[in-house]
C-alpha positions as CSV (number, residue, x, y, z in Angstrom):
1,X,-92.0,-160.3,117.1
2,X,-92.2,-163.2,114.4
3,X,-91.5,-162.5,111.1
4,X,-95.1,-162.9,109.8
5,X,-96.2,-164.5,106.1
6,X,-96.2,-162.5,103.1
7,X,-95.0,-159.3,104.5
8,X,-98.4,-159.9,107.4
9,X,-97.2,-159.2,110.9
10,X,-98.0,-157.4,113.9
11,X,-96.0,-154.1,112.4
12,X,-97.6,-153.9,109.4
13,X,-101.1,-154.7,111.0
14,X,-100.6,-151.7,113.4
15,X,-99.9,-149.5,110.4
16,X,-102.9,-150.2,108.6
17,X,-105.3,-150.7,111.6
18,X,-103.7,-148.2,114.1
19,X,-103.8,-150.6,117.6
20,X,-104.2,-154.1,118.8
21,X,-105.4,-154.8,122.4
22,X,-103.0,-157.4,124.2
23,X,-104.7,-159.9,126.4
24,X,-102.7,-161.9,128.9
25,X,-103.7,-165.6,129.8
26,X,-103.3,-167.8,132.9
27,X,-102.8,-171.6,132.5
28,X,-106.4,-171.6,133.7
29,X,-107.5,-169.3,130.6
30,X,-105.5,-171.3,128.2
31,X,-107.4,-174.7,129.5
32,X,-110.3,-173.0,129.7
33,X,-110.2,-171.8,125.9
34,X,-109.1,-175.2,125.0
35,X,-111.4,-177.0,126.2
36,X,-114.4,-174.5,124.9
37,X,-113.3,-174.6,121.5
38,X,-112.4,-178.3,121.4
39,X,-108.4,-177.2,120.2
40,X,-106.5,-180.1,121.0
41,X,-102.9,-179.1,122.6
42,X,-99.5,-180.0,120.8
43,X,-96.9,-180.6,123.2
44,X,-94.9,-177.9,124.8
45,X,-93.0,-176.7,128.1
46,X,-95.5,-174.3,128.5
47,X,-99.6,-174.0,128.0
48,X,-99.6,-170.4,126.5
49,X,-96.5,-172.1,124.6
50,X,-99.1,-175.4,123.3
51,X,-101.5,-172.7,122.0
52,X,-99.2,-170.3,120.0
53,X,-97.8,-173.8,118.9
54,X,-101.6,-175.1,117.8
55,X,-101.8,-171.2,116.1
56,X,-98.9,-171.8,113.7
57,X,-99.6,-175.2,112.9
58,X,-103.0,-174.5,111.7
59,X,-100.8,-172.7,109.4
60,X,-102.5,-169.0,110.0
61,X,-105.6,-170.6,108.4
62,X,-108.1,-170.4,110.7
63,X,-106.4,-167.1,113.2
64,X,-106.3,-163.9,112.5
65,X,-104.6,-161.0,114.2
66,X,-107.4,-160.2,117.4
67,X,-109.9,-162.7,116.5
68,X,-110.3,-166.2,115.6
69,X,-112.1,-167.0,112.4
C-alpha cells in the first residue's frame, strides 16, 4: 500500500468512509480508458503500470480515491 500525502491513504480512507470497491483492469480496459479520456501514457513495463504512473504524476490533483475528478 503506498504511503499516501498528508497522512491520505487507502487506511485512513477506509476508516473514515468504511469500504472501497476494487476494480481490476485488462490491457484492453486500460487502452480503452486511455483513449476515452484522452490520458496520454508515460512509459512503463506494464499498461496498468503507465496509468498508476500518469495517477501520481498528475501529482494526486486531478484523482481521488474511487473516482476521478
Amino acid at each position: 500500500m503506498r504511503r499516501g500525502r498528508d497522512g491520505r491513504n487507502l487506511e485512513s480512507y477506509l476508516r473514515s468512509n468504511g469500504s472501497v470497491t476494487v476494480y481490476t483492469l485488462t490491457d484492453k480496459d486500460v487502452t480503452a480508458i486511455s483513449e476515452l479520456h484522452g490520458i496520454q501514457l508515460p512509459d512503463a513495463e506494464y499498461l496498468a503500470h503507465k496509468l498508476e504512473k500518469r495517477i501520481l504524476l498528475d501529482g494526486f490533483t486531478k484523482w481521488a480515491w474511487n473516482k476521478r475528478s
